[in-house]
N, C-alpha and C positions, 0 to 999 in steps of 0.2 A: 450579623454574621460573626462565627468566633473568629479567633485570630488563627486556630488551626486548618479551618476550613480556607481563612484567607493564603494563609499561607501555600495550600496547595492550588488556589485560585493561580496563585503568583507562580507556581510551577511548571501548571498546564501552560499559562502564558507565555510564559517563556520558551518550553518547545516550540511551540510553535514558528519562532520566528528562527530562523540559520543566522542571521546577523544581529548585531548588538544593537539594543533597543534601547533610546534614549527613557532615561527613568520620568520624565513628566510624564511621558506619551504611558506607560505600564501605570504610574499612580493614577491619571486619571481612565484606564480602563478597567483599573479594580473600581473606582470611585472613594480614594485614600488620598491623605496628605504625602506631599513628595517624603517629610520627612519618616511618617510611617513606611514609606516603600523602601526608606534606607534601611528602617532598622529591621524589618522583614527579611532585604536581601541579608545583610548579617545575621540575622538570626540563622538562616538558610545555611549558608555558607559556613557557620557553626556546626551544620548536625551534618557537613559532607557533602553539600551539593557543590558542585561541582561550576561557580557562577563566575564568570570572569569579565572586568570591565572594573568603571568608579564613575563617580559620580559628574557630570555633566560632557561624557563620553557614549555610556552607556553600556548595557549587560547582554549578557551571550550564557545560554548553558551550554555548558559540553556534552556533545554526544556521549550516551554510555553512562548516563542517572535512572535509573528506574524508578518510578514512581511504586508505591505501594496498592496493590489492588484492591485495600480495604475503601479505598475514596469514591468505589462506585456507587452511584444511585443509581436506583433503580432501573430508568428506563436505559441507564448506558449497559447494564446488564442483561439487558431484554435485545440489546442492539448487538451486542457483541454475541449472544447467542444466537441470532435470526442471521448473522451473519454468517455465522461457524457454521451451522447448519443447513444454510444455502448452498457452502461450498463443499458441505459432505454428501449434499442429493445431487450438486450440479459441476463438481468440477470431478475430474481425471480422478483415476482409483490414487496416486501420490497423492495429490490434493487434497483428496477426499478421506482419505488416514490421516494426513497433519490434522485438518479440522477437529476428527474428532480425538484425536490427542491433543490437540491445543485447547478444548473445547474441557477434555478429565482435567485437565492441568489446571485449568482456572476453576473450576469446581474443587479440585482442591485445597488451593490455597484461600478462599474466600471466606468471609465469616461464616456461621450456622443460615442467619436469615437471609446473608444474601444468596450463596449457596443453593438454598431451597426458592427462590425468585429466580437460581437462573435450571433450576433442573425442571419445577414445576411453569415455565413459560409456554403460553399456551398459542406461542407463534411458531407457526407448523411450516415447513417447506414440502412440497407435494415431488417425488421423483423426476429426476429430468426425465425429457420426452425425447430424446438427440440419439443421434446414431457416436457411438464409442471413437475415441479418438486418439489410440494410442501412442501419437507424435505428439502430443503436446508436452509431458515432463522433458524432452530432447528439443523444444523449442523453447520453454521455461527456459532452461539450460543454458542457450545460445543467445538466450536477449539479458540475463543476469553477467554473461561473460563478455559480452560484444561481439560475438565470433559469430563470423561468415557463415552462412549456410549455401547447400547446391540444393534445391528444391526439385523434385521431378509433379508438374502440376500440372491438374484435369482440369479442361474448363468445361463450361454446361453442355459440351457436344460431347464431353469424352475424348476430346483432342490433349495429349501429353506435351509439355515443353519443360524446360530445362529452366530454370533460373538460377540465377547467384543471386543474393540478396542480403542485408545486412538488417537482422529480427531488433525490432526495439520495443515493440507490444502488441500482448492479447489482447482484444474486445470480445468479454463475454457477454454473449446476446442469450435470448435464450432459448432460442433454439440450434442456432451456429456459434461457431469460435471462429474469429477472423484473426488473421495475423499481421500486423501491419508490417511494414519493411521497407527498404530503401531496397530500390529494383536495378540491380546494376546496367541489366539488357534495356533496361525504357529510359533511364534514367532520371528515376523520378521516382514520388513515392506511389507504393500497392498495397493492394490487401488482398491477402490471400483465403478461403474458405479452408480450415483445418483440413475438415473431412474428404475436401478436393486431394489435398497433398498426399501421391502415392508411394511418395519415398524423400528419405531427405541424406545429403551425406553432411556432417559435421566437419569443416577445414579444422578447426581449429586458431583460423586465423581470426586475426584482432580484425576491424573493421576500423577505416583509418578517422572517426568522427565518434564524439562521445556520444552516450548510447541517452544521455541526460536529453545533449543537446538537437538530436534526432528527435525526439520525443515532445518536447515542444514545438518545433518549427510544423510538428504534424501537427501536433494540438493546434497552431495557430493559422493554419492552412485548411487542414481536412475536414476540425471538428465544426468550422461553422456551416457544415453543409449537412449530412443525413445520422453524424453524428453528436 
């Protein structure tokens, strides 16, 4: 492996982790001497990355380094488009504009061949099959800001009820969009069927629990069951 190539080994690696990562454990996950890993993070830290920590404490990057797009291979370019274009057959018409503007954006900055690897990909996504769901960019919204929603919701009789609930994520299935939430009235967590929901009003109010820390305790609750 070159040293350039390692070196953005050493990048990727480091996103990855929110907290400072002791430098054995990073040298021996590239498979380098602790002292290579030193002079790598300076090197790094030379051209603007943005690394903070030393040595037998450990390193952290700051949010807010971008990595350069030329470092993709191939199949991460096959990945990033079957994704973008997932979201341009399968999410909300907002959704489905960012895609395929996110989708020109990175065709343009890419080199000639990767470029033509990601326009000539011949991972196809077929039209959603779903009924239209025009609450979801105003539920996007309310789970990015932590803010309360009043829900008015159909259940499978067609019976309407009122909920308060605090949005902290979409499950895209694919045929429904479910919205998970904290249910003020059960007290406990729900899911809601987008398509059910026949009106929503936006409080604007904060929801008194982080929207992080919601979001796991579902993940550690709900997901070991049907999801």
């Amino acid at each position: 492996m070159s040293r350039a190539a390692r070196l953005l080994d050493l990048l990727q690696l480091l996103r990855q982790h929110r907290r400072p990562v002791n430098g054995a454990v990073l040298a021996a996950e590239l498979g380098i001497s602790l002292r290579s890993l030193y002079r790598d993070i300076a090197t790094l830290q030379g051209q603007g990355a943005e690394i903070s920590g030393e040595a037998g404490i450990g390193y952290v990057l700051r949010p807010g380094f971008l990595l350069p797009p030329l470092m993709f291979q191939e199949e991460e370019i096959e990945a990033l488009a079957l994704g973008l274009r997932w979201v341009a057959q399968q999410g909300d018409e907002v959704l489905a504009d960012a895609s395929r503007v996110a989708l020109a954006k990175l065709a343009g900055v890419l080199p000639v061949g990767a470029r033509s690897a990601l326009e000539e990909s011949s991972l196809v996504v077929p039209p959603a099959d779903q009924a239209a769901v025009d609450l979801l960019p105003a539920l996007r919204r309310a789970i990015r800001a932590g803010r309360c929603l009043v829900l008015r919701y159909r259940d499978e009789q067609g019976r309407e009820t009122e909920r308060r609930v605090w949005p902290f994520g979409l499950v895209y299935f694919d045929q429904v969009r479910l919205l998970a939430a904290w249910c003020e009235l059960r007290g406990d967590f729900r899911h809601f069927r987008a398509d059910r929901i026949a009106g929503l009003t936006e409080t604007g109010e904060r929801y008194p629990q982080r929207r992080q820390a919601l979001l796991q305790k579902w993940q550690e609750i709900e997901c070991k069951g049907p999801f």
